[in-house]
Residue frames relative to the residue before (quaternion, step in Angstrom):
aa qw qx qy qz dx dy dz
X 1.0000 0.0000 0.0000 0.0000 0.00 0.00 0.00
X 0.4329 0.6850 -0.5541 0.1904 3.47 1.17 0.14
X 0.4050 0.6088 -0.5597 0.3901 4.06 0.51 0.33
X 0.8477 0.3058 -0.1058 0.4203 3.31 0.34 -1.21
X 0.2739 0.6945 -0.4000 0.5316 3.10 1.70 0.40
X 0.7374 0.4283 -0.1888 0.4869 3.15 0.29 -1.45
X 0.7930 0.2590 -0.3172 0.4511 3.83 0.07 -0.72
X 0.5741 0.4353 -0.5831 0.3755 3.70 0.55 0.10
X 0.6567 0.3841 -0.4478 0.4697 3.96 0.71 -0.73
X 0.6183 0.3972 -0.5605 0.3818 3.73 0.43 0.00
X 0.6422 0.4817 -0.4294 0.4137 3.95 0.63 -0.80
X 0.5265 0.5261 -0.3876 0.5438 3.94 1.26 -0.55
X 0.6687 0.5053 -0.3288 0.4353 3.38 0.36 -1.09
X 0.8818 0.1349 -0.1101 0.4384 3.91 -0.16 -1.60
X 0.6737 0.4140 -0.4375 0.4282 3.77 0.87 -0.89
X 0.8302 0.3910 -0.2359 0.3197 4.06 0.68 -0.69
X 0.2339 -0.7765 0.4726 0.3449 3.48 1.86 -0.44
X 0.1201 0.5910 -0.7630 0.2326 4.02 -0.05 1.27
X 0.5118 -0.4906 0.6193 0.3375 2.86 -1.73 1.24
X 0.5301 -0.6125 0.4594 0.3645 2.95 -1.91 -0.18
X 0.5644 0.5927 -0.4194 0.3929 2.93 0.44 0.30
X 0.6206 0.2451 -0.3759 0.6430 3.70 1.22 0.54
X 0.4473 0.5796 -0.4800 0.4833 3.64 1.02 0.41
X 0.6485 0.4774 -0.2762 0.5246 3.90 0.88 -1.24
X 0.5273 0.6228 -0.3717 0.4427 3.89 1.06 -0.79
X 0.8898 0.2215 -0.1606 0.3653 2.67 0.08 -1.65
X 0.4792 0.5437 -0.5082 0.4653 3.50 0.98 0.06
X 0.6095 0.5299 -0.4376 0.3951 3.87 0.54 -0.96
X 0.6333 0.4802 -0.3583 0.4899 4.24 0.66 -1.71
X 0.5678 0.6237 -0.4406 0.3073 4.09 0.64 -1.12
X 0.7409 0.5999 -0.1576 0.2578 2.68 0.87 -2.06
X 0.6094 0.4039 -0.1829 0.6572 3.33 0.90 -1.51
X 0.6028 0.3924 -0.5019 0.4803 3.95 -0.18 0.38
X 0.5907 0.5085 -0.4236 0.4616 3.71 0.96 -0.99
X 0.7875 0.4718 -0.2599 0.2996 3.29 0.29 -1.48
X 0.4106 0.7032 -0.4214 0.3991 3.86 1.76 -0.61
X 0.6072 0.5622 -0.2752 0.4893 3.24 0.89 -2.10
X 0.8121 0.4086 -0.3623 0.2059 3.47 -0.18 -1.09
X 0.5363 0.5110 -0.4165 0.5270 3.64 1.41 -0.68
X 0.5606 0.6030 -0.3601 0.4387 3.74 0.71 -0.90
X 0.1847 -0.7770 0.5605 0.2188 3.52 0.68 -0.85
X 0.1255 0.8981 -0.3084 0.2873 3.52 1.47 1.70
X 0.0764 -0.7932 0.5531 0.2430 3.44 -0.03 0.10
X 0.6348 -0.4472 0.4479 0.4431 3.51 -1.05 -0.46
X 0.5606 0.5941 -0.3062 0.4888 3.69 0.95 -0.63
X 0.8574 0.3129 -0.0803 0.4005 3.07 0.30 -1.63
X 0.4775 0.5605 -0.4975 0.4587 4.12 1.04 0.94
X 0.0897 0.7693 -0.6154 0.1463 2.69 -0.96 1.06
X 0.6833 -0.4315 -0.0061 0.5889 3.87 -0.77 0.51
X 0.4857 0.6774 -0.4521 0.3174 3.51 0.53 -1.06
X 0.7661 0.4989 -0.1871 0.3594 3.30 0.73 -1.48
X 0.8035 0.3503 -0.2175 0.4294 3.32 1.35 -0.44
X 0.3983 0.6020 -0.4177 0.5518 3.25 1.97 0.48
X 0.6257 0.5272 -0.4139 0.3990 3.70 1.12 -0.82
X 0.6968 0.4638 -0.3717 0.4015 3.42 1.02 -1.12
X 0.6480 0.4975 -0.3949 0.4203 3.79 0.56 -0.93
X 0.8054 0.3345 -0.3040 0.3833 3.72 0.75 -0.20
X 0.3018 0.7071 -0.3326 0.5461 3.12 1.85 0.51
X 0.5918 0.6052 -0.2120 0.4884 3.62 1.53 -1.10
X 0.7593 0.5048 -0.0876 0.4011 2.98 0.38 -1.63
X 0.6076 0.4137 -0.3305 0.5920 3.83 1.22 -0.88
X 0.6822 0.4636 -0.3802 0.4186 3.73 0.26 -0.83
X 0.5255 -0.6318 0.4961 0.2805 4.16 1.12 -0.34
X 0.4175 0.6986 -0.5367 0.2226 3.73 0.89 1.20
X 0.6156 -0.4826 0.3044 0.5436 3.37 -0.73 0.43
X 0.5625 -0.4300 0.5868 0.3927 3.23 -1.67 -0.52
X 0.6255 0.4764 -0.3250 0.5254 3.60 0.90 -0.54
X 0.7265 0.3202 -0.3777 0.4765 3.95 0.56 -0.37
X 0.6077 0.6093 -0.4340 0.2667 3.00 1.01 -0.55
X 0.8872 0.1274 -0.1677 0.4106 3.41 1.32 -0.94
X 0.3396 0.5105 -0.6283 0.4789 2.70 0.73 1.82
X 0.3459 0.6541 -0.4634 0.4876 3.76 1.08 0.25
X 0.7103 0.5362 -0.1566 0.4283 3.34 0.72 -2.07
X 0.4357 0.7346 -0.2503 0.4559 3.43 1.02 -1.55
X 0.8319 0.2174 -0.0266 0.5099 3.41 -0.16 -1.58
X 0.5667 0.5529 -0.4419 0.4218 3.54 0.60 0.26
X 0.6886 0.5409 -0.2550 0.4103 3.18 0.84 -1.56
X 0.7895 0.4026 -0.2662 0.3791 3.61 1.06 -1.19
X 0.6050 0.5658 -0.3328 0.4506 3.46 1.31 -0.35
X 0.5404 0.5904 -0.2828 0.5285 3.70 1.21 -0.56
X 0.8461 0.2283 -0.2686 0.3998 3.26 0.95 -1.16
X 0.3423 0.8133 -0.3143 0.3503 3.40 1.56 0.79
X 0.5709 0.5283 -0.1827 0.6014 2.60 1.77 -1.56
X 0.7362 0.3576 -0.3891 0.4227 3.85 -0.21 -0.92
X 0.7141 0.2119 -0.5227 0.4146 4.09 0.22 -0.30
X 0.6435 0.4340 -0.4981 0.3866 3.81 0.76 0.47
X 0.6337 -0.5913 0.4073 0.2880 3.37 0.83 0.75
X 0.3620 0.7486 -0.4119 0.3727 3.79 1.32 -0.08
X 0.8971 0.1069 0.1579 0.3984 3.07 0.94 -0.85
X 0.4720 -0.7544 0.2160 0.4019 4.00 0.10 1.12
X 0.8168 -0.0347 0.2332 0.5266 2.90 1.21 -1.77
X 0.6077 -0.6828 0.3128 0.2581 3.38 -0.66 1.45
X 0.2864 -0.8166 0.4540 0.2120 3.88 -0.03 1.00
X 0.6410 0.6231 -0.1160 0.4329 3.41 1.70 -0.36
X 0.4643 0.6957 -0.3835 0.3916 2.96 1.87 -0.71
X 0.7020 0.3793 -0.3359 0.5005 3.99 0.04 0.13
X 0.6591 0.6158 -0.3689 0.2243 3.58 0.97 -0.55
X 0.2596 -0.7430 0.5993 0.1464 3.95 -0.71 0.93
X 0.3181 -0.8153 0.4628 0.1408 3.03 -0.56 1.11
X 0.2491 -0.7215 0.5196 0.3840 3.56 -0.26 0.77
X 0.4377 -0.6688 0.5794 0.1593 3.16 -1.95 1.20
X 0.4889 -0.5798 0.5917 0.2734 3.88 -1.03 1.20
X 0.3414 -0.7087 0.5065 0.3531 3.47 -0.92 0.47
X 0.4692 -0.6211 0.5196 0.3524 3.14 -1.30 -0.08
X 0.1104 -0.7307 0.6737 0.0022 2.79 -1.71 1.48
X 0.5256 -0.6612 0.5066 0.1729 3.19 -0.74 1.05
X 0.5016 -0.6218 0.5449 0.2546 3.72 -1.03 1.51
X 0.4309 -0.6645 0.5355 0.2933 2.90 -1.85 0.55
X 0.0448 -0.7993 0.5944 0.0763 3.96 -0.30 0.40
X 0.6551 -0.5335 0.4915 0.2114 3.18 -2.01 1.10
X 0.1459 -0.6150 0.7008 0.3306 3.48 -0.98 -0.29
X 0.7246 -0.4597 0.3463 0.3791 3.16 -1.72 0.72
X 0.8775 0.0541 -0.3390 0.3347 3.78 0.16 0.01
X 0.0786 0.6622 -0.5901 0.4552 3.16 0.89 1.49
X 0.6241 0.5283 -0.2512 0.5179 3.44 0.77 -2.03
X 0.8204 0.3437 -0.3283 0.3179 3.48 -0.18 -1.30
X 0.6483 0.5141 -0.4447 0.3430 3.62 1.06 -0.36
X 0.6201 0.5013 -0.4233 0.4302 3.22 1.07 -0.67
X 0.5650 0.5640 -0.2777 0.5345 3.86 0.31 -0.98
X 0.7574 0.1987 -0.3783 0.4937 3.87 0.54 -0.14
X 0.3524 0.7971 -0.4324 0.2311 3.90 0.76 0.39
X 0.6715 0.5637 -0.2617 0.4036 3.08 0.82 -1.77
X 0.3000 -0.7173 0.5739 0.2572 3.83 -0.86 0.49
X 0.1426 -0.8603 0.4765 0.1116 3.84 -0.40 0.97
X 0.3328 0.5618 -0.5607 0.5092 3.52 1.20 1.10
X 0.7715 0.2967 -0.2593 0.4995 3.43 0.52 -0.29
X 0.6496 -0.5425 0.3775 0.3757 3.39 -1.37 1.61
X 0.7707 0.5170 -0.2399 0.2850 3.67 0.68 -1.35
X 0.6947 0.4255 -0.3363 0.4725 3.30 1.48 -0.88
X 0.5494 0.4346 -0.5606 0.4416 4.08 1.05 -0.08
X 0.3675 0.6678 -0.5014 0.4094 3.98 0.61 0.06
X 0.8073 0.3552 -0.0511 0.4684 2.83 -0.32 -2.12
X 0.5890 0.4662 -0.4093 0.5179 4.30 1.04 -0.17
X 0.8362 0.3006 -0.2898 0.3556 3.22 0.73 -0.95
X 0.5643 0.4705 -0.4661 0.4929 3.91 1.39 0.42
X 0.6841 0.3976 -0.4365 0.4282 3.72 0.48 -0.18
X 0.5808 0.2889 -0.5152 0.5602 4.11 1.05 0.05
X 0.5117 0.6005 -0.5289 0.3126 3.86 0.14 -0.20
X 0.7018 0.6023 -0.1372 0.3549 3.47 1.29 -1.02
X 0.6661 0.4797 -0.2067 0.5325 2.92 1.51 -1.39
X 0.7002 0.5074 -0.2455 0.4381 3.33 0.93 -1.17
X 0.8552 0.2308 -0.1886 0.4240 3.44 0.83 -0.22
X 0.4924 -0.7566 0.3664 0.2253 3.74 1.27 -0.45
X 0.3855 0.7885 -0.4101 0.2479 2.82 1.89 -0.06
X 0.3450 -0.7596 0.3830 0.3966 3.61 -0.99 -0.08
X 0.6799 -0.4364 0.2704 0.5236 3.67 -0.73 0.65
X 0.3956 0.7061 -0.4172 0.4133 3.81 1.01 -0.65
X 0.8497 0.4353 0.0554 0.2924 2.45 0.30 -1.89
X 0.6896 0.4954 -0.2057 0.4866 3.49 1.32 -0.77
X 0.5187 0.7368 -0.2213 0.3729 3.33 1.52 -0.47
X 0.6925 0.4910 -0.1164 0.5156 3.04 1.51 -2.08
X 0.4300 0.7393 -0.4775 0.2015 3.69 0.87 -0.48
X 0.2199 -0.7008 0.6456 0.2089 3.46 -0.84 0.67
X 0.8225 -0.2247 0.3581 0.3804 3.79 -1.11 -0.56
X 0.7235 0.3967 0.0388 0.5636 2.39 0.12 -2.70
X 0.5734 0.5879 -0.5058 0.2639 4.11 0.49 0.59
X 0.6494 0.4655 -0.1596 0.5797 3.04 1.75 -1.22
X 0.3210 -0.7383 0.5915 0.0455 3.47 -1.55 1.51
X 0.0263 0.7791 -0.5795 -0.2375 3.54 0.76 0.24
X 0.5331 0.6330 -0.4794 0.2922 3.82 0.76 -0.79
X 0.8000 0.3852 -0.0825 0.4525 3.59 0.64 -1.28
X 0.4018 -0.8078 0.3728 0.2168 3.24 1.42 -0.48
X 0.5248 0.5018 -0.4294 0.5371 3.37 1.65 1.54
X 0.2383 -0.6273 0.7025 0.2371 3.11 -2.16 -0.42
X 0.0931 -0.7988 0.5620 0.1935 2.79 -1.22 0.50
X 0.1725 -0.8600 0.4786 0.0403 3.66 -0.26 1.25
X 0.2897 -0.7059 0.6078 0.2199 4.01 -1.24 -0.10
X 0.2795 -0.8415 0.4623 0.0068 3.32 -0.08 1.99
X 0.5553 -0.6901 0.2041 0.4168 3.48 -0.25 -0.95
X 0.5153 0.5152 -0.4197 0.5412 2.72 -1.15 0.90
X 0.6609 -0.5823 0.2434 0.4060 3.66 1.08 -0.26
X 0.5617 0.7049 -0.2648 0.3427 2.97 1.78 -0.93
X 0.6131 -0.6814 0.3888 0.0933 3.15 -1.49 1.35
X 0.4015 0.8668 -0.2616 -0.1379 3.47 -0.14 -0.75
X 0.3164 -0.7712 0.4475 0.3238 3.97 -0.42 -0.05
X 0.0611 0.8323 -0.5492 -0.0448 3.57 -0.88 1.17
X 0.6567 -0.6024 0.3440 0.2959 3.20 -0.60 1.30
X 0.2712 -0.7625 0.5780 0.1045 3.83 -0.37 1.17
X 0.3732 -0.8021 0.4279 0.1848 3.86 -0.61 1.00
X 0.6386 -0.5387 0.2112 0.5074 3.77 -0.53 0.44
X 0.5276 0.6722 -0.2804 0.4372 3.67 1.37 -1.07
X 0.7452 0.3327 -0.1724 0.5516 3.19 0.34 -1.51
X 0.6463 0.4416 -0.4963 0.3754 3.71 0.42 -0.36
X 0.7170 0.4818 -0.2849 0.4155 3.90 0.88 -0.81
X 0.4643 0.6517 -0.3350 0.4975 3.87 2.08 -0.34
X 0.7690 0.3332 -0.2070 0.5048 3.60 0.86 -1.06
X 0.3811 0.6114 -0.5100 0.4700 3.62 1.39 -0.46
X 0.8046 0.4274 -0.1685 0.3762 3.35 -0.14 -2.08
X 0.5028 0.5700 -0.4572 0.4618 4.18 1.66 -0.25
X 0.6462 0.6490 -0.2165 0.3380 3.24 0.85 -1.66
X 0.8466 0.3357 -0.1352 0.3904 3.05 0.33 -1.64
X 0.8132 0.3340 -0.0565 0.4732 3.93 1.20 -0.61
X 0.8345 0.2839 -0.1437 0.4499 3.24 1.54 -0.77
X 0.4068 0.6154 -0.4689 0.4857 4.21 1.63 -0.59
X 0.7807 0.4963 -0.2680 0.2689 3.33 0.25 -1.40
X 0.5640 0.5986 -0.1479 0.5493 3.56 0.97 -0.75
X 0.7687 0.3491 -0.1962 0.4987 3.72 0.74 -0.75
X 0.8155 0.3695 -0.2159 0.3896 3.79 0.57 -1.05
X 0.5333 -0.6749 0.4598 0.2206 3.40 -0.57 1.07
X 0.8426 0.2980 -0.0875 0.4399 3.81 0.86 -1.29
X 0.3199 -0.6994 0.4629 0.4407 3.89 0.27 0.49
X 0.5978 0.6543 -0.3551 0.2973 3.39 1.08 -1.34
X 0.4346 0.7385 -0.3527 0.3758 3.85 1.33 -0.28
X 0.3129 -0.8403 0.4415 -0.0336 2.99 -0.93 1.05
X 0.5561 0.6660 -0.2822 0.4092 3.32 1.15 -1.04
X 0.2012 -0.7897 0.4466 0.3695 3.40 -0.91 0.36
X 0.6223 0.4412 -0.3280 0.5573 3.60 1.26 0.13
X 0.1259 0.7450 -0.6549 -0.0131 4.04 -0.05 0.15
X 0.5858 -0.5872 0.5412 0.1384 3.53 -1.32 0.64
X 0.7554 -0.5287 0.2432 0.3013 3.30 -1.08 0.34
X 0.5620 0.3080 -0.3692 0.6730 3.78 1.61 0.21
X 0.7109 -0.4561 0.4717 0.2531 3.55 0.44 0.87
X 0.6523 0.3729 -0.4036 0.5221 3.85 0.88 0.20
X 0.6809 -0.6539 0.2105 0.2540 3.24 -1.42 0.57
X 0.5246 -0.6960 0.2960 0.3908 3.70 -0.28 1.51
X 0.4828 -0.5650 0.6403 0.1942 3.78 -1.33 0.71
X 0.6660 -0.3083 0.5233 0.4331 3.26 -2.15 0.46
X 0.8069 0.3469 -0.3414 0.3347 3.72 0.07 -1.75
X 0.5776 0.5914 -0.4840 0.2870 3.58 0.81 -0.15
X 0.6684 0.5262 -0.3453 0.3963 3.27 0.90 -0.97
X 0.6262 0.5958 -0.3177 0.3899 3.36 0.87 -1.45
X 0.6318 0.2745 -0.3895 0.6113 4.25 0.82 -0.68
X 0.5716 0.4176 -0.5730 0.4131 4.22 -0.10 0.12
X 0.8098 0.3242 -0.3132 0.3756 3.71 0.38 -0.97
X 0.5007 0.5339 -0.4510 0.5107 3.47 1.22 -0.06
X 0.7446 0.3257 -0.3250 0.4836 3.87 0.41 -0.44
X 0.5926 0.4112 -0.4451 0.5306 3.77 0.75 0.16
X 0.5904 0.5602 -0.4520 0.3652 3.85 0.80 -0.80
X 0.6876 0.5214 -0.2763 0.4231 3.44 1.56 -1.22
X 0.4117 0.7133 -0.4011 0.4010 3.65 1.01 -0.90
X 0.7679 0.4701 -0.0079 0.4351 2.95 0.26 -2.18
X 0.3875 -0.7304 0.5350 0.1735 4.23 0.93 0.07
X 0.2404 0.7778 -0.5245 0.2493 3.45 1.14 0.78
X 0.2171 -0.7759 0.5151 0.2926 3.95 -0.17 0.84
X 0.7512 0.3316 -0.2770 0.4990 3.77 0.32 -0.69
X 0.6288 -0.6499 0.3983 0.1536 2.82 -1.54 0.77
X 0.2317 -0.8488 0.4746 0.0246 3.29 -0.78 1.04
X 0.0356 -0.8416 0.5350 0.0643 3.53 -1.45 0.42
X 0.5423 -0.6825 0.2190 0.4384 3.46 0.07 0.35
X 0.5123 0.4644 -0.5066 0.5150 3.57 1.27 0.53
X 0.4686 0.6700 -0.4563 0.3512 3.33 1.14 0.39
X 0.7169 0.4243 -0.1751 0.5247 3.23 1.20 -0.56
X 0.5776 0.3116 -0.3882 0.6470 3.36 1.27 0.68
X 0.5641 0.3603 -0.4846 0.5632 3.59 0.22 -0.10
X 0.6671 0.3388 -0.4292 0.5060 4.49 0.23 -0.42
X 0.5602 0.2818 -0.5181 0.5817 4.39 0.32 -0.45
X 0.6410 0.3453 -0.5264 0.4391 4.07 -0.85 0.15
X 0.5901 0.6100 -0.3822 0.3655 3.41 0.31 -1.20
X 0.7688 0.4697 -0.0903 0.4244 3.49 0.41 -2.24
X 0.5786 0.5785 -0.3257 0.4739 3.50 1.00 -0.72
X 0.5823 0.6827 -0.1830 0.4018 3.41 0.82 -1.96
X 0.7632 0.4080 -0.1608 0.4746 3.30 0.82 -1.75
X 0.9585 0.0330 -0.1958 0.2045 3.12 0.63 -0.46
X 0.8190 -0.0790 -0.1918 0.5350 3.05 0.93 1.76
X 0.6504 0.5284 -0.3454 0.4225 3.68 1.09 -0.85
X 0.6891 -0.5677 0.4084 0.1898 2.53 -1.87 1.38
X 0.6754 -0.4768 0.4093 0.3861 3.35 -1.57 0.93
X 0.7447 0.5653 -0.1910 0.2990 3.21 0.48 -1.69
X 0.6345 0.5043 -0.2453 0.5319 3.84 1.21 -1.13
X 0.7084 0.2955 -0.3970 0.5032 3.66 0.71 -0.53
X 0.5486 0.5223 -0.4597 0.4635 3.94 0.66 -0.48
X 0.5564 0.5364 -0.4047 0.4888 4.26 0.89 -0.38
X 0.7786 0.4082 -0.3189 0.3543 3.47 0.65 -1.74
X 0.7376 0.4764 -0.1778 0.4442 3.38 1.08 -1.23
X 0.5461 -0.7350 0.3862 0.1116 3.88 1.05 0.33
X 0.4043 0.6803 -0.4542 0.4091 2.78 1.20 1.06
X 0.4550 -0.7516 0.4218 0.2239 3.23 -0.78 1.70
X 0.8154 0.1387 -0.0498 0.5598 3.89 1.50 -0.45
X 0.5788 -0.6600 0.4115 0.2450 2.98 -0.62 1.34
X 0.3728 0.5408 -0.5051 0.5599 4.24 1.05 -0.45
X 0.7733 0.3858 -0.3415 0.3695 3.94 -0.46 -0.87
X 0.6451 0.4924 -0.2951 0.5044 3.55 0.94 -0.86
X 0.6550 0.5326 -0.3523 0.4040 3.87 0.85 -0.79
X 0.6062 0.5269 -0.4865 0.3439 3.59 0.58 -0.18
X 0.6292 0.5314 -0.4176 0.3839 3.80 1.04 0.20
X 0.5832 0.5425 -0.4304 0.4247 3.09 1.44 0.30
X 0.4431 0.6975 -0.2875 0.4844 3.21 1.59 0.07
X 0.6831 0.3986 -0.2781 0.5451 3.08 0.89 -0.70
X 0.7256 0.4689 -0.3208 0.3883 3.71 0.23 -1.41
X 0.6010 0.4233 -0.4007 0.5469 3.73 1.19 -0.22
X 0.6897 0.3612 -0.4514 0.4360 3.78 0.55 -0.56
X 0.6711 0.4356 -0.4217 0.4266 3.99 0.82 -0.26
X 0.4798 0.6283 -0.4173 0.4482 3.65 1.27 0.27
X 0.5643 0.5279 -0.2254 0.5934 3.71 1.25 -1.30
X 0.8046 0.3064 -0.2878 0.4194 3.55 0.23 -0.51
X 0.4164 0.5835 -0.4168 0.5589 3.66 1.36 -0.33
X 0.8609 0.2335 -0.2630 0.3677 3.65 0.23 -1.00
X 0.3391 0.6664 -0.4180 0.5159 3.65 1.53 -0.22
X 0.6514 0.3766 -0.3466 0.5601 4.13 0.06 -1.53
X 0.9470 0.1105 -0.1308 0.2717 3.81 -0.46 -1.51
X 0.4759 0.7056 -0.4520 0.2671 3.32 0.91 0.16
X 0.2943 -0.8081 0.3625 0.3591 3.61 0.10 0.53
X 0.7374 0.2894 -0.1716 0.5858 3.53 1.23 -0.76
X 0.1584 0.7083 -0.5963 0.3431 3.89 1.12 1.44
């Protein structure tokens, strides 16, 4: 089926705008389904449910998670039902399938002076360490993902007005309100520390790496890992850690479901609700530690 392989990730790719990175996914879950078929000796015609109960329990004997497993499923159901409105196919082999749901596991989040140790690491005598201050408050203060903090251009950040504007996924535009910290972190980048690092004026990026070109996901990820150490953080961290702790902190203290589901770009409020999950399970433990009769 690798033909139609190809034109569902292009119709995923140009007719829905998935980032790529759930384009590479699903192509990876496709793939390993292609390759099932082939030991089977399967055509595309000849699958049918049987065939896709064999594969999901084919999962389960080899030890995949519950979470790959149904995202495996996930990408079945929609590619199957690709095929039937493209006529590729009579009837959807999937149409009966329940996907099993991954439970839910509740991010890990910082507490506020967790945050502040990290955020006081970066050395700001040095061009690199007002960077590396002004992308780890850019984060907290906004929630962006690392994705997302990378792609910044300049001309994204308003320091006048006190926003960004950023491209989330899926294409989608938005403006998130830049805090007073982070607005005076990227000032103090701008004004003492871009200039010093980038080799070409013609450079766009606001963050660019040490040859002057524009910093990567993996760059950031080995700066915050070496501030996370600095800073004697015991649990591991990742940089959706620091968006999953600005929701948190908000959550906790008063803002509306809806405003943080705007800032953070969530096409459905369901994705944004699991932080109420949390701020009620760090409530239970608040009263567990000080309650004397908890």
């Amino acid at each position: 089926m690798h033909a139609e392989l190809q034109e569902f990730l292009a119709y995923l790719d140009v007719e829905r705008g998935l980032a790529a990175n759930t384009l590479e996914s699903y192509g990876r879950d496709l793939a390993h389904f292609n390759a099932f078929l082939q030991e089977q000796q399967q055509s595309l015609s000849q699958i049918d449910e049987q065939t896709i109960t064999s594969y999901l329990s084919t999962l389960q004997r080899e030890g995949r998670s519950p979470a790959t497993i149904a995202r495996r499923s996930a990408a079945l159901k929609s590619f199957f039902q690709y095929l039937v409105r493209e006529d590729r196919i009579q009837s959807d082999p999937t149409a009966n399938l329940e996907s099993p749901k991954p439970p839910k596991r509740l991010p890990h989040v910082l507490t506020v002076e967790e945050i502040e140790r990290l955020l006081a690491q970066p050395d700001t005598s040095r061009p690199a360490g007002l960077r590396d201050r002004a992308m780890l408050e850019l984060l907290y203060a906004t929630g962006l993902r690392v994705s997302e903090l990378v792609t910044l251009d300049v001309n994204h950040v308003n320091l006048d007005r006190g926003y960004i504007r950023c491209m989330g996924k899926g294409s989608r535009e938005r403006m998130v309100p830049l805090g007073s910290m982070a607005s005076v972190a990227v000032a103090a980048y701008l004004a003492k520390g871009r200039n010093a690092l980038i080799r070409d004026p013609g450079v766009k990026a606001l963050f660019v790496n040490q040859h002057g070109r524009r910093l990567t996901r993996q760059g950031f990820w080995k700066i915050l890992k070496k501030y996370a150490d600095q800073a004697g953080l015991e649990t591991k961290i990742t940089p959706h850690t620091l968006r999953h702790s600005f929701a948190t902190h908000l959550l906790d203290n008063g803002a509306d479901l809806r405003s943080i589901q705007a800032m953070l770009g969530h096409a459905d409020i369901s994705t944004t609700q699991i932080y109420t999950f949390i701020s009620r399970h760090r409530v239970r433990e608040e009263y567990s530690r000080a309650h004397p009769h908890a």
